[in-house]
N, C-alpha and C positions, 0 to 999 in steps of 0.2 A: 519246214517239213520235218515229219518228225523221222528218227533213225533209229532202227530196229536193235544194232549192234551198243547204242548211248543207251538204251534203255533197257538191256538184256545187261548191261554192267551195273544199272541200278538197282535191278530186280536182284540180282547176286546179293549186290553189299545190304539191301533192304532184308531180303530174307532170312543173312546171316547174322545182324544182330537183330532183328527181330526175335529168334530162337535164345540167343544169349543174354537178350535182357528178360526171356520169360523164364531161361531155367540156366541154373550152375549147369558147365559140361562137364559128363564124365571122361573118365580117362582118355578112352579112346576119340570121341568128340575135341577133347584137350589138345590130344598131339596130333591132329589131324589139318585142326584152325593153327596151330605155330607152323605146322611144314609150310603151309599152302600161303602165307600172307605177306608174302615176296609178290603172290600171283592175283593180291588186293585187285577189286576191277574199276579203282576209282584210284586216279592220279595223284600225288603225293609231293609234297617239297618236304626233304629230310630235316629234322633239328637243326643240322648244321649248313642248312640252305642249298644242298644239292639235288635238283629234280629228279625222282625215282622214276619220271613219265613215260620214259622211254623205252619199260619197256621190264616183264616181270624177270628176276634173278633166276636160275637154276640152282640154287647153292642151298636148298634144302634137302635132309637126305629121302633118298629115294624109296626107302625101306622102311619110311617109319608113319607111314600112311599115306592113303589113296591120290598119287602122285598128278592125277590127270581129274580131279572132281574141280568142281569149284568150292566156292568158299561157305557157301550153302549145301551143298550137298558132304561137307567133311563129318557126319557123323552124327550133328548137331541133333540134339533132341528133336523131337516134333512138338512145337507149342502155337503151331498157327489158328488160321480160320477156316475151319471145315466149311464145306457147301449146307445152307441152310437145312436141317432134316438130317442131317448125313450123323451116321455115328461115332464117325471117326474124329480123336484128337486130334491129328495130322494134319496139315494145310493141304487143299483143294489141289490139282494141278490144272489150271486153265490156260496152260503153253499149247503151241502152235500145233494144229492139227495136223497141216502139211507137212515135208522136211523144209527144213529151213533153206534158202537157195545156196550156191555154192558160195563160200566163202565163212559161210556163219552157220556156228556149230549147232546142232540139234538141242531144244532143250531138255533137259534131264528129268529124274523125278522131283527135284526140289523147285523146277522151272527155271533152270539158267544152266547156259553154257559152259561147257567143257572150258577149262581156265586155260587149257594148255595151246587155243586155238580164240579165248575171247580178245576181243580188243578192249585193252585197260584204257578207260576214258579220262581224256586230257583237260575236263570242264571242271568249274568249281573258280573261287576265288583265292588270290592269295593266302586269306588266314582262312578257307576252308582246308586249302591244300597243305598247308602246316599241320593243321589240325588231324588230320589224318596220317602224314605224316610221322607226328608226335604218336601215335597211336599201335601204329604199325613198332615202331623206338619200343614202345611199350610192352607190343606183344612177346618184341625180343627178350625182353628184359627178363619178362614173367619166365623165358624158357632157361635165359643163362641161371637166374636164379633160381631153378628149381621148384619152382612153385607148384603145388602137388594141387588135387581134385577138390582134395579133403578143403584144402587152405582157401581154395575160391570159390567154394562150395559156400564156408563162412562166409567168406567176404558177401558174396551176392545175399547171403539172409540177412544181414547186417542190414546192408545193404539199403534191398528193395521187401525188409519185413517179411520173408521168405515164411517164417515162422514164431517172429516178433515184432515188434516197434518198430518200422523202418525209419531211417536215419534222411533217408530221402523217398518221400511216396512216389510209386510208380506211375498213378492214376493222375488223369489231364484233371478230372473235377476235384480234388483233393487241389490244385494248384488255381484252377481257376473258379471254384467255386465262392459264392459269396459266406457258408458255412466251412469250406474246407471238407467236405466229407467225401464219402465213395459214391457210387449210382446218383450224382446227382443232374444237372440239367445237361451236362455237355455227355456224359453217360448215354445218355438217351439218344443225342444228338449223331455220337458216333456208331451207335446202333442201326440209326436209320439208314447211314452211309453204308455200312456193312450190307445190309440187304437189300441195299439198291443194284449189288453184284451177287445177291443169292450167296452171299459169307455168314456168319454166326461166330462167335464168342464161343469157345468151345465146352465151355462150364458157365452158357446163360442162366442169367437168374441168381446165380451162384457166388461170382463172382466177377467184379466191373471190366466192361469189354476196353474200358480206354485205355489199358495197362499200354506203357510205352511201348512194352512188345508189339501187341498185338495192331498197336496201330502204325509201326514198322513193318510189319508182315502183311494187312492189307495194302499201304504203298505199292509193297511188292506183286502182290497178286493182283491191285490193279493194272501195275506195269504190264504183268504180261500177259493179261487179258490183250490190254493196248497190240503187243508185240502180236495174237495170235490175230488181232483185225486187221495188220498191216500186212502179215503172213496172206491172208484169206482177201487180200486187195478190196477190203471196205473198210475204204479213208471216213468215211461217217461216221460207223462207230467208234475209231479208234479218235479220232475226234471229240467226239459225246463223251467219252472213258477218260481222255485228259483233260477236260473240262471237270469232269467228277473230280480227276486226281488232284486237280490246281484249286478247286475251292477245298477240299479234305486238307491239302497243304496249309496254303495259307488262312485256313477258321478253327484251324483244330490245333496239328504238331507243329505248327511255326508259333502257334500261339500262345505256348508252354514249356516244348521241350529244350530249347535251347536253354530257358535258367533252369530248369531241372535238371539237365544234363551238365552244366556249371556246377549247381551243387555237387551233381555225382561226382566233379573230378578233384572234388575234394575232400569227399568225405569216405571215398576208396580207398582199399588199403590195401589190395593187391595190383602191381603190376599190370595184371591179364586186365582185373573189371575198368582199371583206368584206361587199358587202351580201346575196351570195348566202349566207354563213352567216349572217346576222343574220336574216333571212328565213327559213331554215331554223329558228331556233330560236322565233319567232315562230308559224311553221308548226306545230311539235310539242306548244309550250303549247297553241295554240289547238283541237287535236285532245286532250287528255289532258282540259283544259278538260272537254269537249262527253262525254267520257268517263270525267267522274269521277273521272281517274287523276291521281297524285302527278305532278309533274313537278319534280325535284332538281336546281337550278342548281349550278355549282362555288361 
């Protein structure tokens, strides 16, 4: 049976590096993801093998951003999938119409719950849970070390070709193409998943919808489509919506991202964007996890 509360913590971690693998965060976005990522909504085993699961820290300071958002709602750019036609850069909000029943917090404008009231989910496998873990270690690191906007601003164009040569391509066809190029057949492919939920590529035509973000940020928006048919008690659709989810899973970002996300963690050189992929991969066991699906480390 599927559970609203597991999957409003997916939609979280989905939507939040969704944004940060499509854009460097500024400042404010910056300090916003180190206060809140104590209150990760995906379970954790520390570097040094002590389960974080139980439960998020208060020992961020209070003052130094929006203490009660979640992890998707800290400030992060908007780089999602608008509603097909729609004008907007910004991701859709297709969250629950109703309120949410007692216990489970309303969803926000980025579509996920209040951190200060979600329940951090205890699924995932061992080395997903490291892996996030490790990640979370990371974000720390980037904050003890001072790592400024400017610094990971480079890192992510380095990067992911922000405005050169990327070091590691973002795009699923560039990885699994038979040419290695951009808009090629899985381009297309991911397109048509898009708009079988009325999503779009926010610069169609433009530029390739597969970008890791973007196909982190639909996960997400189909999450809580899912989350607004369990809200609305039509187990059918939400049904029909995880079937979309689990074949988009397992044909598309289980099909690539994890070596892609491999390379990323090592060809990073900030702090922050290592933990951002360490967290991502964290991310995608924990969902393959919850759905049965293989999930193939390099």
């Amino acid at each position: 049976m599927l559970d609203a509360a597991t999957l409003d913590s997916l939609a979280a971690a989905f939507a939040a590096l969704g944004r940060l693998h499509r854009e460097a965060p500024d400042e404010t976005a910056l300090r916003g993801f180190r206060d809140l990522i104590e209150d990760w909504p995906l379970a954790a085993l520390e570097p040094e093998g002590k389960d974080s699961a139980a439960g998020p820290s208060n020992a961020g300071p209070s003052n130094a951003g929006p203490s009660n958002a979640g992890p998707s709602n800290a400030g992060l750019p908007s780089a999602g999938l608008p509603n097909s036609g729609s004008s907007s850069a910004g991701p859709s909000n297709p969250g629950p119409s109703n309120p949410a029943p007692a216990g489970a917090a309303a969803v926000g404008e980025a579509g996920t719950a209040d951190a200060s009231t979600r329940t951090r989910w205890h699924g995932g496998t061992d080395a997903g849970r490291a892996a996030t873990g490790a990640g979370m270690e990371q974000i720390r690191e980037s904050a003890r070390a001072g790592e400024t906007p400017e610094e990971i601003r480079r890192d992510h164009d380095l990067l992911y070709g922000d405005t050169a040569a990327a070091r590691v391509a973002p795009y699923e066809s560039v990885h699994r193409g038979v040419d290695g190029l951009v808009f090629g057949e899985a381009t297309l492919e991911v397109r048509a998943a898009y708009q079988a939920l009325s999503l779009q590529a926010p610069k169609l035509n433009q530029e390739p919808d597969d970008h890791i973000g973007l196909e982190f940020d639909f996960m997400a928006q189909l999450t809580l489509q899912v989350i607004d048919a369990l809200y609305g008690d039509d187990a059918a659709r939400a049904e029909k919506l995880m079937t979309h989810g689990t074949d988009f899973l397992r044909d598309h970002l289980l099909a690539w991202a994890p070596q892609m996300l491999d390379l990323a963690t090592q060809h990073a050189q900030t702090h922050f964007m290592k933990g951002v992929v360490l967290l991502s991969i964290g991310a995608l066991d924990s969902y393959a996890e919850l759905l049965d699906l293989p999930f193939e480390r390099p």
